[in-house]
C-alpha positions in Angstrom: 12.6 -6.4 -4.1 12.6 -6.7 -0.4 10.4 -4.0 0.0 7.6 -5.4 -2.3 7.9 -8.5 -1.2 4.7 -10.3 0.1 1.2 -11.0 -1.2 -0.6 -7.9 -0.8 2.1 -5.1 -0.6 1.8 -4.3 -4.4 -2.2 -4.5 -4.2 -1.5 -1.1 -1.1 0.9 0.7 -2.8 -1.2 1.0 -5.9 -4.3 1.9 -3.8 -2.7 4.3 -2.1 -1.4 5.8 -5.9 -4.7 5.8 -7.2 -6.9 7.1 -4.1 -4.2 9.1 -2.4 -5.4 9.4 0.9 -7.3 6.2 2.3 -8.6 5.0 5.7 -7.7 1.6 7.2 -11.3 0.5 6.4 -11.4 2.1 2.9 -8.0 0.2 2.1 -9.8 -3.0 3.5 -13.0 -2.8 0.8 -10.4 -2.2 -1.3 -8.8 -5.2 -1.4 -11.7 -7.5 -0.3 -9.4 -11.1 0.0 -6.9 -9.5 3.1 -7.4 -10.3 6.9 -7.6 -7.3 9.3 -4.5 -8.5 10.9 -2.7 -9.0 7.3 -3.5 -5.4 6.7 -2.2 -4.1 9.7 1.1 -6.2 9.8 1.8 -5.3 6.1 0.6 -1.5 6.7 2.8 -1.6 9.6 6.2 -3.1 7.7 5.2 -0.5 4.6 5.7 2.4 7.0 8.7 1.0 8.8 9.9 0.6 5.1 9.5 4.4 4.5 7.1 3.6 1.8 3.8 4.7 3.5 3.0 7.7 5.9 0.6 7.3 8.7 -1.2 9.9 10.3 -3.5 9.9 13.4 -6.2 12.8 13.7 -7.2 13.2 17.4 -10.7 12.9 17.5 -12.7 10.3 19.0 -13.2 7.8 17.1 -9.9 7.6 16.4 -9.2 8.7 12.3 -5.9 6.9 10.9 -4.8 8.0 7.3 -2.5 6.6 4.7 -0.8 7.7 2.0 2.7 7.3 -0.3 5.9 8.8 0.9 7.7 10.4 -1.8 10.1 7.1 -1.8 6.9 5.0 -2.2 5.8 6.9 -4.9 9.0 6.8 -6.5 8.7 2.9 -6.3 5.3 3.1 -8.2 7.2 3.4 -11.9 9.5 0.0 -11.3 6.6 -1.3 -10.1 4.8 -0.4 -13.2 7.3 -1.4 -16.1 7.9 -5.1 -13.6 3.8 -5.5 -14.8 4.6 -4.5 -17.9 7.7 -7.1 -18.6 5.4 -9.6 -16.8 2.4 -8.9 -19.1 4.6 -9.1 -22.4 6.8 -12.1 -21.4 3.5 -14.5 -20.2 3.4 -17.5 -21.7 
């Protein structure tokens, strides 16, 4: 739970399922209601968490992609049947 914990994690990982490969700005039109500096920090504690791979193309200007590791991708089904419960158990 630790690893999905915060206000916008859930809203990334699912991105990231659904568009595979996305560009800090892409992820950022994506999810219109985050900070710049939100979507960094949270970017930066999903990779540290093994969850999300980053990788920097040398060119100028600089080209950062995301994408799921296969542990974040394994997380994607939990995450799915935890929507599920939640949708059937609202009151």
């Amino acid at each position: 739970m630790s690893l999905i914990q915060g206000k916008y994690k859930m809203f990334i990982l699912y991105a990231l399922m659904g568009f595979k490969v996305v560009r800090f700005n892409e992820l950022k039109k994506y999810i219109k209601s985050i900070s710049y500096k939100t979507l960094s920090t949270t970017l930066k504690e999903l990779e540290s968490d093994g969850l999300v791979h980053r990788e920097e193309c040398p060119q100028i200007p600089p080209k950062v992609e995301y994408s799921l590791t296969e542990r974040g991708k394994s997380l994607i089904p939990i995450l799915d049947s935890m929507c599920d419960r939640g949708e059937k158990n609202r009151i």
